[in-house]
Gaussian input, Z-matrix of N, CA and C with variables (Angstrom, degrees):
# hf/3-21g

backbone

0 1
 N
 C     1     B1
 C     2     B2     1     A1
 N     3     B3     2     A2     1     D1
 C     4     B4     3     A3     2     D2
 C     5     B5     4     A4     3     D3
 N     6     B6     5     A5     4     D4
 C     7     B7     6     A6     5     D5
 C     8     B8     7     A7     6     D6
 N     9     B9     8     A8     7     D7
 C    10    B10     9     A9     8     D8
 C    11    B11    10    A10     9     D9
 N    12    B12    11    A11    10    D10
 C    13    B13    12    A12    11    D11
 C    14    B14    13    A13    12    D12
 N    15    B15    14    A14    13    D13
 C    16    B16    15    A15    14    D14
 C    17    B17    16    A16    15    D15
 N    18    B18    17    A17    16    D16
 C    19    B19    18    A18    17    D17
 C    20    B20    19    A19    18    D18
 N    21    B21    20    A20    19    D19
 C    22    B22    21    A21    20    D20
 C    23    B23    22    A22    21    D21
 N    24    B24    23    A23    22    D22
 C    25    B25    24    A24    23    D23
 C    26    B26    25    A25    24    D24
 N    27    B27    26    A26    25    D25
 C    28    B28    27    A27    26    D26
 C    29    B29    28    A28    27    D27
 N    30    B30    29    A29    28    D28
 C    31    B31    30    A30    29    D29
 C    32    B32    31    A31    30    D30
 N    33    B33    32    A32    31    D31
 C    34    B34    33    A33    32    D32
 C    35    B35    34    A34    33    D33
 N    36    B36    35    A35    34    D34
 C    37    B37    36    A36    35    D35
 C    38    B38    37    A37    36    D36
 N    39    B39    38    A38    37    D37
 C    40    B40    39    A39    38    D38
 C    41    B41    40    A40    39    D39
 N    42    B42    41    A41    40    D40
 C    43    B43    42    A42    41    D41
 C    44    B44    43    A43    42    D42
 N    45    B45    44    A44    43    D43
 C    46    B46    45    A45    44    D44
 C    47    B47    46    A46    45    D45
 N    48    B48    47    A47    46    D46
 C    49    B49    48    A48    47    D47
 C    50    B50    49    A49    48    D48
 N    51    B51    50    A50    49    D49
 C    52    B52    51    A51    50    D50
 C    53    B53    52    A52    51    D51
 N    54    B54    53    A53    52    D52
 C    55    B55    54    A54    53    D53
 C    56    B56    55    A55    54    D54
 N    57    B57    56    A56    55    D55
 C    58    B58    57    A57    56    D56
 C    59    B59    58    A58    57    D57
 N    60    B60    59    A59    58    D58
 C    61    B61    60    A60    59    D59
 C    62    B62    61    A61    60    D60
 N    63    B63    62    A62    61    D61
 C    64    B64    63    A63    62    D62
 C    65    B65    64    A64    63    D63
 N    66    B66    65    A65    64    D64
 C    67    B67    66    A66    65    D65
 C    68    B68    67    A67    66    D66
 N    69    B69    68    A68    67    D67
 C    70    B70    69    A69    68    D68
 C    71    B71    70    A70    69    D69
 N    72    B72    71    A71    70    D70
 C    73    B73    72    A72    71    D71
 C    74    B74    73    A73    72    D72
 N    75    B75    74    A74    73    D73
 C    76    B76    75    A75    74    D74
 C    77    B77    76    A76    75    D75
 N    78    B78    77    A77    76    D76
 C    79    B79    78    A78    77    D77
 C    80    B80    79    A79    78    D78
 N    81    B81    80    A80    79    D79
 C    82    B82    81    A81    80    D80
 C    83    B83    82    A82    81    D81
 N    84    B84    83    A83    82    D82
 C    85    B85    84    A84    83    D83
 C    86    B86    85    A85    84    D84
 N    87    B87    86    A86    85    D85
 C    88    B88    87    A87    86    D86
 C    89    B89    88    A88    87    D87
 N    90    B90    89    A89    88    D88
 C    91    B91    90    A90    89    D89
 C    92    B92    91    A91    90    D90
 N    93    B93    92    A92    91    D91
 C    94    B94    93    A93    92    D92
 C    95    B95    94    A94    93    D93
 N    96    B96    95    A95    94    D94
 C    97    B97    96    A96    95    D95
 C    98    B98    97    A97    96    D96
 N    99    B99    98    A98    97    D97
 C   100   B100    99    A99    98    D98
 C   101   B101   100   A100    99    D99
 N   102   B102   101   A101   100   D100
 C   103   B103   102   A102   101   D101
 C   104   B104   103   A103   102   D102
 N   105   B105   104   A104   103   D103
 C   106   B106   105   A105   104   D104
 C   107   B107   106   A106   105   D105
 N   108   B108   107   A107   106   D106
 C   109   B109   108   A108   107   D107
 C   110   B110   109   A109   108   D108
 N   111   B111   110   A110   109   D109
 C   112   B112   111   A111   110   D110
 C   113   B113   112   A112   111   D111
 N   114   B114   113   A113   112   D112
 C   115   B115   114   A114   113   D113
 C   116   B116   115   A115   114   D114
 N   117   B117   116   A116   115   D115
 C   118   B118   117   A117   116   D116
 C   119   B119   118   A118   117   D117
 N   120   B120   119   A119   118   D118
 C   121   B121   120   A120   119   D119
 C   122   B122   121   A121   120   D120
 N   123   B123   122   A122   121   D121
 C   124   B124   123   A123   122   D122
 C   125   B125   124   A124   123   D123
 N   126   B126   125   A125   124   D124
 C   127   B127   126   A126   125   D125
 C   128   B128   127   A127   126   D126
 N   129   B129   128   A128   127   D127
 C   130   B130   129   A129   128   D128
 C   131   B131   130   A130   129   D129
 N   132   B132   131   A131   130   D130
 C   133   B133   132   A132   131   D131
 C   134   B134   133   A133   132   D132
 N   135   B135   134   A134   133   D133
 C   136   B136   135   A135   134   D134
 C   137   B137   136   A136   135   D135
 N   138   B138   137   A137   136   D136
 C   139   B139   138   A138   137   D137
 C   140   B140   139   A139   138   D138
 N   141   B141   140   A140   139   D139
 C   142   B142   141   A141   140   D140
 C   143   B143   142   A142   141   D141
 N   144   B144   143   A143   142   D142
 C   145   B145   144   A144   143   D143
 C   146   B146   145   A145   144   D144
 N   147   B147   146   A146   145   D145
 C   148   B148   147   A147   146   D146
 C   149   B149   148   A148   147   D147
 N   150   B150   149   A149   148   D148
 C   151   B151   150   A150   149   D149
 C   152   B152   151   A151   150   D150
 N   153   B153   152   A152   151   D151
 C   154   B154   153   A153   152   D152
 C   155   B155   154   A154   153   D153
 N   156   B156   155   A155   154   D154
 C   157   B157   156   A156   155   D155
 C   158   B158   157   A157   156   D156
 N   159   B159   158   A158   157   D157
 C   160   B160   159   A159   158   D158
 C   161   B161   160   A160   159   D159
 N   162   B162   161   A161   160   D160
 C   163   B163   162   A162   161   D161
 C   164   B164   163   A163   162   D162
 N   165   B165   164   A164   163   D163
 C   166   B166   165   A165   164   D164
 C   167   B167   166   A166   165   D165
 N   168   B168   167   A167   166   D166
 C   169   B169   168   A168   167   D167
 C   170   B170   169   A169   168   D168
 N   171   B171   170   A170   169   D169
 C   172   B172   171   A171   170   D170
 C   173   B173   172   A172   171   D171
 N   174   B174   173   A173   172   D172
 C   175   B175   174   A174   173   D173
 C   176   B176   175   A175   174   D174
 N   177   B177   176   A176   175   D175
 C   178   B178   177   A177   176   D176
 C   179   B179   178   A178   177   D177
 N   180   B180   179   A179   178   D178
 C   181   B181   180   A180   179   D179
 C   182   B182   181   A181   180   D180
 N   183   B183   182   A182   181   D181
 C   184   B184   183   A183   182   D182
 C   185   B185   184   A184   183   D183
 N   186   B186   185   A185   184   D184
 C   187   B187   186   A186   185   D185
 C   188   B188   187   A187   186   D186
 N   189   B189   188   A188   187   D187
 C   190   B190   189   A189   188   D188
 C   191   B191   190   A190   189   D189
 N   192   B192   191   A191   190   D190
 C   193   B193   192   A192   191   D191
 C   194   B194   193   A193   192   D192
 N   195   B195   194   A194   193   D193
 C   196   B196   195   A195   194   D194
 C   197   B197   196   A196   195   D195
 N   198   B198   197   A197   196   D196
 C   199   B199   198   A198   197   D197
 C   200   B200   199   A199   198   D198
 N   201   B201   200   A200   199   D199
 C   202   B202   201   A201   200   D200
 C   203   B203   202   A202   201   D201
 N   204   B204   203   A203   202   D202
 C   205   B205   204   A204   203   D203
 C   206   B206   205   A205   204   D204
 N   207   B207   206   A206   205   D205
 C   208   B208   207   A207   206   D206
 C   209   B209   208   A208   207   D207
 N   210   B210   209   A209   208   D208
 C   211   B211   210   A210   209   D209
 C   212   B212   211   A211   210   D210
 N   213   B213   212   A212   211   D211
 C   214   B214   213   A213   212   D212
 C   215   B215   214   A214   213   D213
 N   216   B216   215   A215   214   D214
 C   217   B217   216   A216   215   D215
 C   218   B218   217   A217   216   D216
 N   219   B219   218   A218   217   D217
 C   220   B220   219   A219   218   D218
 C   221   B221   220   A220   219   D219
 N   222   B222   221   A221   220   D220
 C   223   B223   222   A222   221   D221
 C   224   B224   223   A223   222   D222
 N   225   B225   224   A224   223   D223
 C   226   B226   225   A225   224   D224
 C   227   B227   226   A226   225   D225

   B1=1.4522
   B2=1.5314
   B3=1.4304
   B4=1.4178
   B5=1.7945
   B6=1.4750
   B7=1.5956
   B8=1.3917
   B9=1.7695
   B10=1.3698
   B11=1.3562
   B12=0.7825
   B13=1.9393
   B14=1.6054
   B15=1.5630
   B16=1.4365
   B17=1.2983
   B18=1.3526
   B19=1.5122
   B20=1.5858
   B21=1.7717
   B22=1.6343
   B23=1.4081
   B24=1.6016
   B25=1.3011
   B26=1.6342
   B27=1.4055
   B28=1.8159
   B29=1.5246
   B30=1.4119
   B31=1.1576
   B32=1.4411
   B33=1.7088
   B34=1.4579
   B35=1.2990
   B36=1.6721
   B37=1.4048
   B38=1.5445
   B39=1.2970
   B40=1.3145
   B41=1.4242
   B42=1.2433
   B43=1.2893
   B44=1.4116
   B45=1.7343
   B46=1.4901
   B47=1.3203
   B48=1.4005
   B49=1.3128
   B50=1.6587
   B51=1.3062
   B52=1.6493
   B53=1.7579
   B54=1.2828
   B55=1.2995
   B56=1.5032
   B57=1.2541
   B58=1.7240
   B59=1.9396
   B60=1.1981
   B61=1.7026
   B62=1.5712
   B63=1.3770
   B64=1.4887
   B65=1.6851
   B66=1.3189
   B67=1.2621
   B68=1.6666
   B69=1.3648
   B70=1.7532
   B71=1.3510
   B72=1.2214
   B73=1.6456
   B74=1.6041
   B75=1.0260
   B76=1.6977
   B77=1.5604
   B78=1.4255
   B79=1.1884
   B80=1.6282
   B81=1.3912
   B82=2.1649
   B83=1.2904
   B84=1.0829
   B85=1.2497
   B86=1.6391
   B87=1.3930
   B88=1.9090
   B89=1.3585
   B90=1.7236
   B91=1.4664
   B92=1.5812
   B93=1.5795
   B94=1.1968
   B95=1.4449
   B96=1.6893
   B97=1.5014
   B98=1.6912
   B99=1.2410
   B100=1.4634
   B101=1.5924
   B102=1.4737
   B103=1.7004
   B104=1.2103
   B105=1.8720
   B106=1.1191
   B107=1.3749
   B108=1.1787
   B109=1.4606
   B110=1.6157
   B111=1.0836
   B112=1.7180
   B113=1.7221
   B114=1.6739
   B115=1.6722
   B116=1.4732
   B117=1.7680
   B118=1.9272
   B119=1.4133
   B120=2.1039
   B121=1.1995
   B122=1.1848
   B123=1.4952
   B124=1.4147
   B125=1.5703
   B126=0.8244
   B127=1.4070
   B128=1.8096
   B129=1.5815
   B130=0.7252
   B131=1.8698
   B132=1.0286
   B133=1.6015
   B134=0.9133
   B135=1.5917
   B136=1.5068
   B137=1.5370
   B138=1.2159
   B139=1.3117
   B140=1.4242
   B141=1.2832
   B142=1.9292
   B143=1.9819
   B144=1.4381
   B145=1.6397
   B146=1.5186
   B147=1.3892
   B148=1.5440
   B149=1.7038
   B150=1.6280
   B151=1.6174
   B152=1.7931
   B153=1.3674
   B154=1.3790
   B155=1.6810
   B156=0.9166
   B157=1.9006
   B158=1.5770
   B159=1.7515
   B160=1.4660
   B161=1.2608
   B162=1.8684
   B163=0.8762
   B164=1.7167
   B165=1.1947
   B166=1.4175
   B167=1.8589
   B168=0.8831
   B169=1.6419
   B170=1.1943
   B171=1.2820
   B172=1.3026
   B173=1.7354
   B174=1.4473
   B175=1.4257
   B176=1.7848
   B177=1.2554
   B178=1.9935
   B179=1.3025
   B180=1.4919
   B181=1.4910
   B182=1.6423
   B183=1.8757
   B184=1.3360
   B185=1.3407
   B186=1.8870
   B187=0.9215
   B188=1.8951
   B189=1.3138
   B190=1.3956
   B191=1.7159
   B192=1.2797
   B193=1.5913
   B194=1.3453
   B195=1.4185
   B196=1.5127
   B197=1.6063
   B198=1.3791
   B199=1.4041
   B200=1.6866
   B201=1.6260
   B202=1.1935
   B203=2.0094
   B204=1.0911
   B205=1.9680
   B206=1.0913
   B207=1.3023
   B208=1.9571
   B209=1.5836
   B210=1.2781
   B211=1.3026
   B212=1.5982
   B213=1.6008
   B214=1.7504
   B215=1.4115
   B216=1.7844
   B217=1.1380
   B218=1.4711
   B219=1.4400
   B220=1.8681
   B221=1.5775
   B222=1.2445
   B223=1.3517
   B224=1.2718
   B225=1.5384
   B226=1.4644
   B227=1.5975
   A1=109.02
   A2=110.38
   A3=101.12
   A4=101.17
   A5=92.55
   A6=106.33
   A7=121.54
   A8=110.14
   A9=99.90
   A10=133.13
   A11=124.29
   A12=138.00
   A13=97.69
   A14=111.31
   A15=109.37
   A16=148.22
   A17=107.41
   A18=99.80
   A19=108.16
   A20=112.21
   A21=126.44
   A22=98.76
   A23=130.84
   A24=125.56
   A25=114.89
   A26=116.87
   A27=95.78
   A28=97.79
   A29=128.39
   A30=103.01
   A31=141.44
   A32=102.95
   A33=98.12
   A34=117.16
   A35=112.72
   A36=123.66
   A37=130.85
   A38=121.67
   A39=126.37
   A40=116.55
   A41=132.55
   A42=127.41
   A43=108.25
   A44=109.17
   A45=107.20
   A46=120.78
   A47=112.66
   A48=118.41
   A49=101.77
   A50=110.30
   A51=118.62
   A52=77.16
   A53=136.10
   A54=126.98
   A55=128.54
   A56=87.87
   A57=78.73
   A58=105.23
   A59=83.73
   A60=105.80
   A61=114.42
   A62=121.75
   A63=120.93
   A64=103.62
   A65=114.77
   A66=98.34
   A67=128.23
   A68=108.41
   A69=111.41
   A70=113.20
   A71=151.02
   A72=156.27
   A73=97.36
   A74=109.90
   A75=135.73
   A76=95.14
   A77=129.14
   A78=132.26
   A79=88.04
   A80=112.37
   A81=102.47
   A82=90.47
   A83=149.49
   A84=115.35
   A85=122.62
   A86=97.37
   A87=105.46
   A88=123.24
   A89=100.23
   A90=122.05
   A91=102.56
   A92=113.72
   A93=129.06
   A94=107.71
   A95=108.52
   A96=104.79
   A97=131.28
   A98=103.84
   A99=101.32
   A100=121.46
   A101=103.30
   A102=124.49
   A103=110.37
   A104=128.03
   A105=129.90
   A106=110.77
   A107=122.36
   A108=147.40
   A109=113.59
   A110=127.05
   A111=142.17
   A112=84.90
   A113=90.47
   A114=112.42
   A115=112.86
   A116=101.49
   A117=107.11
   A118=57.70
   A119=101.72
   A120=116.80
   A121=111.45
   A122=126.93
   A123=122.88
   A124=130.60
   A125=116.21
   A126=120.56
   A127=94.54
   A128=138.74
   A129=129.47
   A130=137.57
   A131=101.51
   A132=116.07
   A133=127.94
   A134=138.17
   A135=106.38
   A136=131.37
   A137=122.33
   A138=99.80
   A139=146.07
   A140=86.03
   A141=94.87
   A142=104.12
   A143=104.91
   A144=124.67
   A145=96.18
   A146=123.11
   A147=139.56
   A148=95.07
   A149=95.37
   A150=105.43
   A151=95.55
   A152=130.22
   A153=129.17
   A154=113.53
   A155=108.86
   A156=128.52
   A157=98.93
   A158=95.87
   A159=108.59
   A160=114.10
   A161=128.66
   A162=145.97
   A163=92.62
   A164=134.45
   A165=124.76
   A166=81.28
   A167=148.36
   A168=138.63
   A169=117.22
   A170=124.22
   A171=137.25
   A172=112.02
   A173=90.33
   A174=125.89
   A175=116.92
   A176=124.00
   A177=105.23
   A178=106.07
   A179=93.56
   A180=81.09
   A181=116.49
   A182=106.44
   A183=94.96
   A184=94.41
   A185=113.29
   A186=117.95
   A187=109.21
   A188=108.60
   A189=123.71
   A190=90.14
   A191=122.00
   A192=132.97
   A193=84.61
   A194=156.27
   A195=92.00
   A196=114.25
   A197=119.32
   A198=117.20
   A199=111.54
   A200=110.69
   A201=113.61
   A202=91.80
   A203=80.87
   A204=89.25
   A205=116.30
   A206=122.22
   A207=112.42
   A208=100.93
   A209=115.22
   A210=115.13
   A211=120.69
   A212=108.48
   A213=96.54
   A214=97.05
   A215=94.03
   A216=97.74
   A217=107.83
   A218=109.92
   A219=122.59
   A220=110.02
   A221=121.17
   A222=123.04
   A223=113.38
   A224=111.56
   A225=119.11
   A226=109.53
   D1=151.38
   D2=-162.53
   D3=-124.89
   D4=122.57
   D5=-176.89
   D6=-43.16
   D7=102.81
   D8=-174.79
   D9=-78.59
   D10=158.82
   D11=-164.94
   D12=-45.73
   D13=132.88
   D14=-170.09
   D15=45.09
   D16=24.03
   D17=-175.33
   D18=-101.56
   D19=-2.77
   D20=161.84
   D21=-71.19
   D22=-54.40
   D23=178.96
   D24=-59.76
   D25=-26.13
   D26=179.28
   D27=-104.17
   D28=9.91
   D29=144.48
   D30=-91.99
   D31=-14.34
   D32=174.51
   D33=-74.53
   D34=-40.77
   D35=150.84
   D36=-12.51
   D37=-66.80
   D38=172.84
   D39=-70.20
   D40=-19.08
   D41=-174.06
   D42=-97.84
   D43=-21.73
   D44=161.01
   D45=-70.15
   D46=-24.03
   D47=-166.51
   D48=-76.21
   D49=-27.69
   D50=-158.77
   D51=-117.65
   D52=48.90
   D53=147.64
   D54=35.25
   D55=15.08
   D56=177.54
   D57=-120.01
   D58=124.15
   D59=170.66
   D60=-116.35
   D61=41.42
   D62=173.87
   D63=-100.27
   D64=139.14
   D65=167.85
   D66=-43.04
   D67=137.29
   D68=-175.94
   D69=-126.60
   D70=138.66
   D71=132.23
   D72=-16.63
   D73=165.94
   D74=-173.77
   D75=-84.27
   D76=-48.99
   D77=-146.59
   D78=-94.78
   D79=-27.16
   D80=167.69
   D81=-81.19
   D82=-57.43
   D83=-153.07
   D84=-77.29
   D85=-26.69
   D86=157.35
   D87=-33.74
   D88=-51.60
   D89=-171.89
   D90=-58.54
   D91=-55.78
   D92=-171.44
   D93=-45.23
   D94=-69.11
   D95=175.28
   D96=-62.54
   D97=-9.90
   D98=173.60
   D99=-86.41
   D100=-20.85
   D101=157.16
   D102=-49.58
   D103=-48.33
   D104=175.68
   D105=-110.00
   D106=92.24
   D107=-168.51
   D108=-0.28
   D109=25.00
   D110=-174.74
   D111=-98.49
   D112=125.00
   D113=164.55
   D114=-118.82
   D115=132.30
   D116=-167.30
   D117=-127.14
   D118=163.20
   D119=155.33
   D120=-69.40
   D121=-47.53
   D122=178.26
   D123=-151.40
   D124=175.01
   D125=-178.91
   D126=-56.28
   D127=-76.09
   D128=171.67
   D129=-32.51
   D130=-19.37
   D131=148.99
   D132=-87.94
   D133=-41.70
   D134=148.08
   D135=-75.24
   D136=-3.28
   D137=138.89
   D138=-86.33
   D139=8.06
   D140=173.34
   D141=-87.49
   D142=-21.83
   D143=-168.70
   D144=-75.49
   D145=-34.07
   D146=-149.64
   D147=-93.13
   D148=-54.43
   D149=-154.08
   D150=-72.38
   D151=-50.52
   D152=152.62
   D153=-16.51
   D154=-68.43
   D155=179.48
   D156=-24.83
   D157=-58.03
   D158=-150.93
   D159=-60.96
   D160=-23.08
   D161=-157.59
   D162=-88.79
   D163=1.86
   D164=-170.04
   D165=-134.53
   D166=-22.37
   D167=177.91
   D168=110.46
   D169=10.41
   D170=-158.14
   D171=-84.35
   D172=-41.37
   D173=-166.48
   D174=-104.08
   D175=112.05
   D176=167.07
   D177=-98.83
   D178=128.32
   D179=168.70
   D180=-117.10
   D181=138.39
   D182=-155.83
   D183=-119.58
   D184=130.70
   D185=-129.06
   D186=-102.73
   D187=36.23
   D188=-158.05
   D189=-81.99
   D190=179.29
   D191=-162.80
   D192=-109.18
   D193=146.43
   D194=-47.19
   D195=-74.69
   D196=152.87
   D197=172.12
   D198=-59.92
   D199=157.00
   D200=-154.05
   D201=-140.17
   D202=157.29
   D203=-178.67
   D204=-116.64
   D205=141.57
   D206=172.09
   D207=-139.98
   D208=132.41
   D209=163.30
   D210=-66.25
   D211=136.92
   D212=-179.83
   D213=-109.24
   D214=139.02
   D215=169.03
   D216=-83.48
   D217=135.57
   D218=173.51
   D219=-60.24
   D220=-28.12
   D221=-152.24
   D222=-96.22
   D223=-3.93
   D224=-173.44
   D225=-96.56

Protein backbone atom coordinates (compact mmCIF):
# COMPACT_ATOMS: atom_id res chain seq x y z
CA UNK A 1 0.00 0.00 0.00
CA UNK A 2 1.31 3.21 -0.91
CA UNK A 3 1.73 6.04 1.70
CA UNK A 4 -0.75 8.60 0.99
CA UNK A 5 0.12 12.31 0.56
CA UNK A 6 0.16 13.93 4.06
CA UNK A 7 -1.01 11.80 6.41
CA UNK A 8 2.97 12.03 8.10
CA UNK A 9 2.17 15.85 7.96
CA UNK A 10 -1.33 15.65 9.90
CA UNK A 11 0.16 13.49 12.11
CA UNK A 12 3.03 15.38 13.25
CA UNK A 13 0.71 18.31 13.08
CA UNK A 14 -1.80 17.17 15.59
CA UNK A 15 0.49 15.95 18.15
CA UNK A 16 2.22 19.32 17.94
CA UNK A 17 -0.86 20.87 18.21
CA UNK A 18 -1.83 18.63 21.35
CA UNK A 19 1.88 19.17 22.66
CA UNK A 20 2.82 16.06 23.28
CA UNK A 21 6.27 14.83 22.13
CA UNK A 22 6.71 11.77 24.60
CA UNK A 23 7.12 8.64 23.00
CA UNK A 24 3.44 7.06 22.16
CA UNK A 25 1.99 3.49 20.81
CA UNK A 26 0.14 3.78 17.42
CA UNK A 27 -3.15 3.04 19.14
CA UNK A 28 -2.40 6.61 21.55
CA UNK A 29 -1.66 8.36 18.93
CA UNK A 30 -4.82 7.10 16.83
CA UNK A 31 -6.71 7.98 19.97
CA UNK A 32 -5.04 11.39 19.94
CA UNK A 33 -5.99 12.16 16.35
CA UNK A 34 -9.42 10.98 16.50
CA UNK A 35 -9.87 13.45 19.65
CA UNK A 36 -8.91 16.03 17.04
CA UNK A 37 -11.16 15.17 14.24
CA UNK A 38 -8.22 13.26 12.03
CA UNK A 39 -9.56 9.75 10.68
CA UNK A 40 -6.68 6.75 10.12
CA UNK A 41 -8.23 3.37 9.42
CA UNK A 42 -6.09 2.11 12.11
CA UNK A 43 -3.67 2.07 14.56
CA UNK A 44 -1.68 -0.26 12.27
CA UNK A 45 -1.55 2.44 9.61
CA UNK A 46 -0.21 4.87 11.49
CA UNK A 47 2.28 2.86 12.37
CA UNK A 48 3.00 1.78 9.02
CA UNK A 49 2.83 6.05 8.28
CA UNK A 50 5.42 6.37 11.37
CA UNK A 51 7.59 3.25 10.61
CA UNK A 52 8.07 4.65 6.75
CA UNK A 53 9.12 8.16 8.50
CA UNK A 54 11.72 6.27 10.39
CA UNK A 55 13.57 5.24 7.38
CA UNK A 56 14.32 9.07 6.55
CA UNK A 57 15.18 10.11 10.56
CA UNK A 58 12.29 11.87 11.18
CA UNK A 59 10.81 9.27 13.31
CA UNK A 60 12.57 6.80 16.46
CA UNK A 61 11.27 4.03 16.69
CA UNK A 62 11.60 2.46 20.09
CA UNK A 63 11.36 -0.92 19.82
CA UNK A 64 9.86 -2.08 23.30
CA UNK A 65 6.38 -4.38 23.18
CA UNK A 66 4.37 -2.35 22.41
CA UNK A 67 6.66 -0.39 20.01
CA UNK A 68 6.64 3.30 20.65
CA UNK A 69 7.38 6.49 18.31
CA UNK A 70 9.22 9.73 18.97
CA UNK A 71 9.59 12.54 16.74
CA UNK A 72 13.36 13.75 16.27
CA UNK A 73 14.00 16.91 16.53
CA UNK A 74 16.76 17.73 13.50
CA UNK A 75 17.90 20.80 15.22
CA UNK A 76 19.27 19.34 18.28
Amino acid sequence: MRLRRGEFERIRSVLEKAELDQPMTAREILQVLEEHGEEFDSAHRVATVLGRQAQTGEIEVIRDQPYRYRFVDKNS
